[in-house]
Structure formats: C-alpha cells, structure tokens
N, C-alpha and C positions, 0 to 999 in steps of 0.2 A: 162272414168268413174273411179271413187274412190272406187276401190273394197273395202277398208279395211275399208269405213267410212258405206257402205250397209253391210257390214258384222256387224259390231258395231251397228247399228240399230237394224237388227234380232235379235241381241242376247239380245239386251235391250228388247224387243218386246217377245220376247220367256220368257224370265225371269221374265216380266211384266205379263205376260197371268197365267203362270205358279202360280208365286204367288198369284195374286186374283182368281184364282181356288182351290186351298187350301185354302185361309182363307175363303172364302163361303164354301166351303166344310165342313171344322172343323168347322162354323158357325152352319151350318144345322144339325151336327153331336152332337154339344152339346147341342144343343135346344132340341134335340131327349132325349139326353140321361136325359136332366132334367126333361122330359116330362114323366119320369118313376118313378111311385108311388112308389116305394120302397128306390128312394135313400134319402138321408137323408140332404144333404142340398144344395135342387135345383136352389135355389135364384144363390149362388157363379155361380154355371155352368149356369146360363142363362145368369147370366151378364156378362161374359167371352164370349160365343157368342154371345152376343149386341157388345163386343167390337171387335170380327174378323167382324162382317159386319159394321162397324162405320168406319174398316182399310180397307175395299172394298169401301164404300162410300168413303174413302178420295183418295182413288189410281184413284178414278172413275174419280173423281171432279180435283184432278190433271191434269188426261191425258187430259179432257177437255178445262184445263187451255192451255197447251201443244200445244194443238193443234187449236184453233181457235184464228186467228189471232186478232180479236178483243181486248184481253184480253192482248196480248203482244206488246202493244203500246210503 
C-alpha cells in the first residue's frame, strides 16, 4: 500500500473539513452579529456572510464534482 499517497488524502481531507467548518462558522457568526440593532451598517456584514456560505456551497459542489464518477468522464 502507498502509505505516503493515504497520508496526502487525510491531510487534504482534514484541511477540507477544517476549512468549511470555519467559513460556516464565521458565516453564522456574522449573520449574528448583523442581526444586532445597534450596529450601524449591517447590509456590509451580511453580505460578507452570504459570501463565506456561497465559499461552503462551492467547496460543497466541488467535492461532489470530486467525487462522483459521473462528472469526471
């Protein structure tokens, strides 16, 4: 077996998880914070988290790509 090419997966794989767990995170966190009457201009910071969940739809839609064979004719 190819230990060093299953290690190179994991780490794409870990990195990949890692990633689209913060930008939904920071998505959900700035939808929060514009969601608070006081700040002063909440349009910027929601459309900042539309755009980390638009970077998780496209990581999402990638990996799908990635991964079923269909698509990689």
């Amino acid at each position: 077996m190819k230990w060093l090419e299953l290690l190179e997966v994991a780490g794409a794989t870990l990195v990949a998880a890692v990633v689209l767990v913060v930008l939904y995170a920071l998505g959900v966190r700035l939808t929060a914070i514009a969601g608070d009457p006081e700040r002063k201009s909440p349009v910027a910071i929601r459309s900042l988290a539309y755009v980390c969940f638009a970077a998780c739809g496209v990581a999402v839609l990638a990996g799908i790509y990635l991964i079923v064979p269909y698509f990689n004719k």
